[in-house]
C-alpha angles and dihedrals in degrees: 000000000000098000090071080062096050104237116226118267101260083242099068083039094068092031089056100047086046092073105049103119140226109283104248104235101221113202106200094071143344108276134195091245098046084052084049090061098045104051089046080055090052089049102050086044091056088057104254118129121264091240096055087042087062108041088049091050086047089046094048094046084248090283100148153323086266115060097033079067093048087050090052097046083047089052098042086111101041114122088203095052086099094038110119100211114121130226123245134255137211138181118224125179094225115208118216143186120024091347096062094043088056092053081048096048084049101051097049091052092046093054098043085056104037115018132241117323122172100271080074100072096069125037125249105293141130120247110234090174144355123271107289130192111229120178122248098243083054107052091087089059083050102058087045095056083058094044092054099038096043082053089054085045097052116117085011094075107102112238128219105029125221116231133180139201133249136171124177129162097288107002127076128173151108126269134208122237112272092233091057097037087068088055099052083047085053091056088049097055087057100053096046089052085051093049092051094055106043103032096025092229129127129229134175114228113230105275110187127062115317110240145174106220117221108172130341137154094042137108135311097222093050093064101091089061099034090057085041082069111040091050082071091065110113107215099175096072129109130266140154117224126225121197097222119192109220130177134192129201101260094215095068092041087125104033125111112237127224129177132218121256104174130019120257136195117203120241088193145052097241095048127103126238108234128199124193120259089022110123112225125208109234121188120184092221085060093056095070087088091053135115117224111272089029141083140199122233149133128262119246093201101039105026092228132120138224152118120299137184107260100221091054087073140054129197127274138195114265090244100051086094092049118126121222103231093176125345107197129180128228099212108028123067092220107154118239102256100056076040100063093030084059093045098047082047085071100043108117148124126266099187110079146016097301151350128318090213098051095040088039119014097080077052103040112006086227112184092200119165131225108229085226111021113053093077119116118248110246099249082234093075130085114252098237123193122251130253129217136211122206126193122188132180111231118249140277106305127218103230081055104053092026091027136212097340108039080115095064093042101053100039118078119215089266089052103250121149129235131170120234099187137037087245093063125094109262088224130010122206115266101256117204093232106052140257100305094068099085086067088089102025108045131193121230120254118249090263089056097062087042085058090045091053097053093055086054086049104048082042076056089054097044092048094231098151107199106215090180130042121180128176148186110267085237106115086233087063100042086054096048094056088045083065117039081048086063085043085056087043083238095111093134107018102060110052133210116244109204105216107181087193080080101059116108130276098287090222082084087063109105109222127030092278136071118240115264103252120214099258109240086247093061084035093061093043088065095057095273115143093228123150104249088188099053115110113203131250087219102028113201091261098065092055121101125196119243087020108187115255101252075047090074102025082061101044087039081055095048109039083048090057099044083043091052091040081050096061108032110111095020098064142349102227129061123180123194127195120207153106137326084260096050090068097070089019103065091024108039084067106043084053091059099256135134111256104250125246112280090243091065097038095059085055094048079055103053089057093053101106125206097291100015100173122191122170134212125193126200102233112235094225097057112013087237126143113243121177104236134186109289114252089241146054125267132255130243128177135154141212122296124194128211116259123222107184083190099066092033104046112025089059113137 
């Protein structure tokens, strides 16, 4: 892969890492740079080469010792760990504070309405200069050359910074005054006269119009609610503005890139491990080679290449695998270190069910950053709490471990019920409409609600109080929210709120008609804690059988949002039951991604375990949704079939 890049003679290679200075000790504070030093000095100590120390500490965004080591013994297969090529380098003018909520208000709705263009790819920002290559042994003396002319910059920088707005066929965004914009240009100059003389590299200022992008390459028809939208943007809030340094490994430039949603082991020699939450290169000359259903691509996390199953991966934003190299503010004076320790505190991924730096980082060190979440909160604003969603599957059901008939075997002709298994609930609730019923709207079996206990309990352990609990009108999730809330010890004093809107795409329903759900009424009649007073977002009525799939994506998305509007102010914590779809339906679009294709989707479902749990958080900084790593352990249970001590042990 790296001769089409054409890969540095081994003679500039050396040339180029001979020249790498001694780091300058500066003894008035510790400096990013000084921490810089002495990490490289740890790591030579500890007996790796000087050319793989720098380029870990460049991979990681020089964050530690640590993870710098974690990235090397990631990378101890990599063909490419030797290879001489720097990464490159680029210059944004980063917005924060309302006006950034507002961009990012703007690109998930965007999103959600038209689809992914290629705005999309790379977060809100404001380009100061083009892409630039530095050497690894220099990029010390780059950060530096921000710091220093940032700090010559500071109480110059024109805030707030007036932006206009600007549609055409197939462009819209936002520029920046002419006026200003000289003045921006001005900024960048600097820092790339700086850049040249500390870290002996050359850059080209942006030289057309500055500009915030807010959507291009995408449909035509798509423009009247594209510019809708962007008209809400309020412009005229404040923000305050960071120049963050990024880099990219040049060698995937023009690669799509994908990230892991399950683990995989290969079963051959020319597969790739995967490992959820890792981000894999993937070029369209390299698929020639593979079968149908798989791809070919590079590891972001190990370096290494191979073949993987497609439908193990999603798409990701170009700039999901960038690293932070310096982050500085225009209007605080907050020094570099606490800068960059407050920066590295919001890397993290948005694409699966938890963070690449805690699924990766003990493993790679990766210093990956989030397109909306690394900028620095203004000191002006109130530190909030964060909320949490939490989304659970309901528990094991009883059609599915008895099958189709269980109802004719355990109701007799006068419609009494009697259990036939252990499993089985020892008593179901009356239902107006008589026993059939429960053809369509089956109970849990009693280890169901053992399963669903256990969730309530390690949420217990974890003390993860729950203040709002919302389910799918189906009687298995009500009963599985019945029971993790006596595994929380807040059966009775948290109640259900049946919320029809979460039940699952109606297509599943077998027949032309919905099932005829217990009324809460009647729920709460038979010792469920339900709220007999809460009026639904998505009443019955309103739901249609054989609903198309953007249908319920759709209903799943909005009833989420007015749920979580419901609650906000009131509590910090919302837990919806439901079903295995409900888990990527009511969370892909609150974290700002395109609803899949209904085809993948399907297959993501069909993963999704009883009590399948995942977890978002609203981050304090921008007030957007990111799916995290759930507060408790995972579940895992098997297949067990039924025992008859009659035909097994009385064989002749």
């Amino acid at each position: 892969m790296a001769d089409g890049w054409g890969v540095m003679e081994q003679g500039a290679a050396e040339d180029l890492y001979s020249k790498v200075t001694p780091r300058r000790q500066r003894p008035i504070r510790p400096s990013a740079a000084k921490q810089h030093g002495s990490a490289l000095e740890v790591l030579l100590s500890m007996g790796f080469p000087r050319t793989r120390a720098l380029k870990a500490l460049v991979s990681t965004g020089s964050r530690n010792v640590q993870a710098a080591c974690d990235w090397l013994f990631s990378h101890v297969d990599d063909p490419f760990l030797d290879d001489p090529l720097p990464r490159e380098y680029v210059l944004y003018l980063r917005p924060t504070g309302p006006l950034l909520h507002h961009l990012t208000h703007f690109w998930q709705q965007s999103r959600l309405t038209c689809g992914k263009n290629k705005a999309h790819n790379i977060f809100p920002h404001v380009t100061l200069c083009q892409f630039f290559m530095c050497a690894d042994g220099k990029v010390e003396a780059l950060t530096e050359a921000l710091q220093s002319t940032v700090t010559k910059w500071r109480g110059r920088f024109p805030i707030p910074l007036p932006l206009e707005l600007y549609t055409s066929s197939n462009f819209i965004g936002l520029f920046v005054e002419e006026q200003v914009a000289e003045v921006l240009k001005s900024f960048a100059a600097d820092f790339a006269t700086e850049a040249a003389a500390k870290a002996d590299v050359h850059l080209e200022p942006h030289k057309k119009q500055l500009h915030v992008t807010l959507a291009y390459h995408f449909q035509t028809n798509h423009l009247p609610a594209l510019e809708k939208l962007a008209r809400d943007i309020d412009i005229s809030v404040g923000s305050d503005w960071l120049a963050v340094l990024f880099s990219r490994d040049i060698r995937f430039a023009n690669h799509e890139t994908l990230q892991v949603m399950y683990p995989y082991s290969p079963q051959n020699e020319d597969e790739l491990e995967l490992a959820r939450g890792d981000f894999i290169f993937m070029s369209q000359v390299e698929q020639v080679s593979a079968s149908e259903g798989w791809v070919y691509g590079t590891s972001l996390g190990t370096g290494l290449s191979g073949l993987l199953p497609e439908n193990y991966v999603s798409r990701a934003d170009e700039c999901d695998t960038w690293v932070v190299h310096g982050s500085h503010s225009f209007l605080s004076c907050i020094s570099p270190s606490t800068s960059g320790a407050l920066v590295d505190s919001l890397l993290f991924d948005r694409q699966t069910g938890g963070a690449l730096l805690d699924s990766l980082g003990d493993r790679t060190g990766l210093g990956v950053l989030n397109p909306t979440m690394q900028m620095l909160r203004p000191s002006s604003q109130s530190c909030l709490p964060k909320r949490s969603l939490f989304v659970c599957r309901h528990g094991e059901r009883m059609d599915v471990v008895f099958g189709k008939h269980w109802v004719t075997q355990c109701f007799d002709s006068k419609g009494r019920y009697v259990r036939c298994n252990l499993n089985m609930p020892p008593a179901l609730p009356v239902r107006s409409g008589g026993n059939r019923d429960y053809d369509k709207d089956c109970p849990i079996t009693v280890f169901g609600a053992t399963q669903a206990r256990l969730v309530g309990e390690a949420l217990l352990e974890s003390h993860a109080a729950i203040d709002f609990v919302y389910c799918s009108p189906s009687l298995r999730c009500v009963q599985t929210a019945q029971n993790i809330l006596q595994g929380l010890q807040q059966e009775g004093k948290t109640r259900i709120r049946v919320e029809p809107g979460l039940f699952e795409w109606t297509k599943w329903v077998s027949g032309a008609t919905l099932p005829a759900w217990i009324s809460p009424a009647d729920l709460a009649a038979a010792s469920m804690s339900v709220d007999t007073a809460y009026r639904p977002h998505f009443p019955i009525s309103k739901l249609a059988a054989s609903e198309s799939y953007d249908t319920y994506i759709n209903r799943s998305f909005q009833v989420t949002c007015e749920i979580l509007a419901e609650c906000k102010s009131h509590g910090n914590t919302v837990l919806i039951v439901a079903h295995a779809s409900s888990l990527e339906a009511c969370t892909r679009q609150l974290t700002g991604l395109n609803p899949q294709i209904s085809k993948d989707f399907v297959q993501v479902v069909r993963k999704i375990p009883y009590l399948g749990f995942c977890a978002c958080e609203e981050m304090e900084e921008t007030r957007v949704w990111q799916l995290v790593d759930p507060p408790i352990l995972p579940l895992t249970h098997g297949p067990n079939h039924s025992f008859n001590w009659r035909e097994m042990l009385l064989q002749d």
